[in-house]
N, C-alpha and C positions, 0 to 999 in steps of 0.2 A: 518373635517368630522369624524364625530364617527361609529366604529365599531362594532357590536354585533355578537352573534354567529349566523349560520344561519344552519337547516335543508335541505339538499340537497338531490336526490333519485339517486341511480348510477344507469346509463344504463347499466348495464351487471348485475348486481345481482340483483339488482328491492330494496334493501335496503340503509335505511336513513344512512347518515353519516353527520357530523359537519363541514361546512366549518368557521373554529375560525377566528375569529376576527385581530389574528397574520397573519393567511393566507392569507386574504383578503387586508389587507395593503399590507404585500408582494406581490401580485397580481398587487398590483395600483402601486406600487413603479418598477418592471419589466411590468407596464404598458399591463398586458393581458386583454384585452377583456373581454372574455366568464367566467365564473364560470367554476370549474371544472366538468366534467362530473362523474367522477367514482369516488368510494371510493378506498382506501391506497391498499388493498390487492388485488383489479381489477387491478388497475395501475398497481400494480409490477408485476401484472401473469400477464399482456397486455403485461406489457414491455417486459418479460422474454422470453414470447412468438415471439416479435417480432425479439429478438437479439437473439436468437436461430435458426429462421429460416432462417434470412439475414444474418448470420456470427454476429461477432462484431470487434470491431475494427476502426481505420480511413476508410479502406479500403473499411468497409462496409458503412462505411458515405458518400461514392464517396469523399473523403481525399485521392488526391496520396501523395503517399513520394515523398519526392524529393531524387532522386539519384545524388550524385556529383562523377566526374571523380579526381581521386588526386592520387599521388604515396604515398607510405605506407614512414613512416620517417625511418623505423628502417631496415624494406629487399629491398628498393628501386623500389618496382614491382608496378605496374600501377592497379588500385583498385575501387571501388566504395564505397561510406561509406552513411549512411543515412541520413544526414546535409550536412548543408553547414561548412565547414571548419574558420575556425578563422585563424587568423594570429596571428603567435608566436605562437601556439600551435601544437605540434607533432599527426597524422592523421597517426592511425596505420592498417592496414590490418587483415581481424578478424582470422586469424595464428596466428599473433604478438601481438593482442588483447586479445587473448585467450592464449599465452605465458607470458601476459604481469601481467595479472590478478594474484592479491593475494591467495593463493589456502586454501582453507579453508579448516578445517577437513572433509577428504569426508565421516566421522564417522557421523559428523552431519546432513547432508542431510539424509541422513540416518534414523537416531535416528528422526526425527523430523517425517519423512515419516512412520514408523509404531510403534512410541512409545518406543522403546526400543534402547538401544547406545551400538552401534557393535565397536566389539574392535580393536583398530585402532593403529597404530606404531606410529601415530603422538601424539596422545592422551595417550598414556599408562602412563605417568609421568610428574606431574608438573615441571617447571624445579626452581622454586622455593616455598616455603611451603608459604601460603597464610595467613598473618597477624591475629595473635588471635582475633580479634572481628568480623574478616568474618565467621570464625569457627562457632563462636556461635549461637545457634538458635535464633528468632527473641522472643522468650517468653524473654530471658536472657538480652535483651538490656537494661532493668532498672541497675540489676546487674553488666552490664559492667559498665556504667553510675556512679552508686554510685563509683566502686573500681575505676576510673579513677578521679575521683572529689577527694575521701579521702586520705590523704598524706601516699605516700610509707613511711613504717619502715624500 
């Protein structure tokens, strides 16, 4: 079966849009029915619209979590965690979860959230000087290039 592009009209904005030929296979291959009704920027204000209103999440998808009952491996206290636990692996309590976690510069959280990098005790000094071709700018890499290929005197 050969595809072509087709001319469709979306029901919310009354304007023509393309359903391609890629689309339509994909269509026949997830096996849908119907033609798409709307065009790309209807769908996503549809959608936006509609996970806005209903929450999002699993929760809003009538997805429960599963809550499981287990004791925490590291304070021993009786806990709920959001899976189902594995065996052989340590099921920690979110105290000990949150004790447990790697602690990243809180400079960076930071810095990322209004663009600028607040000065930080952990960050103030490298603790080692970072290799000369990390230095150098990205215009310089021919220049690295050559003086690494041509023989030291």
């Amino acid at each position: 079966m050969e595809f072509v592009d087709r001319l469709l009209i979306c029901a919310d904005c009354g304007g023509e849009f393309v359903f391609t030929a890629g689309e339509q296979l994909f269509f026949l291959d997830k096996q849908f029915k119907n033609d798409p009704k709307r065009c790309k920027p209807c769908k996503s204000r549809r959608s936006a619209q509609v996970a806005g209103a209903t929450g999002a999440g699993p929760a809003a998808a009538g997805i429960s979590r599963t809550e499981t009952r287990t004791t925490c491996s590291e304070c021993g206290i009786e806990t709920t965690v959001p899976f189902k636990p594995t065996q052989g692996r340590p099921v920690l309590c979110r105290q000990c979860f949150k004790n447990k976690r790697p602690v990243a510069a809180p400079g960076a959280e930071a810095a990322t959230a209004n663009g600028s990098a607040a000065p930080d005790a952990h960050a103030a000094a490298p603790l080692s000087a970072p290799p000369a071709e990390q230095m150098q700018k990205p215009a310089d890499v021919s220049a690295i290039a050559a003086a690494q290929a041509s023989p030291a005197a």
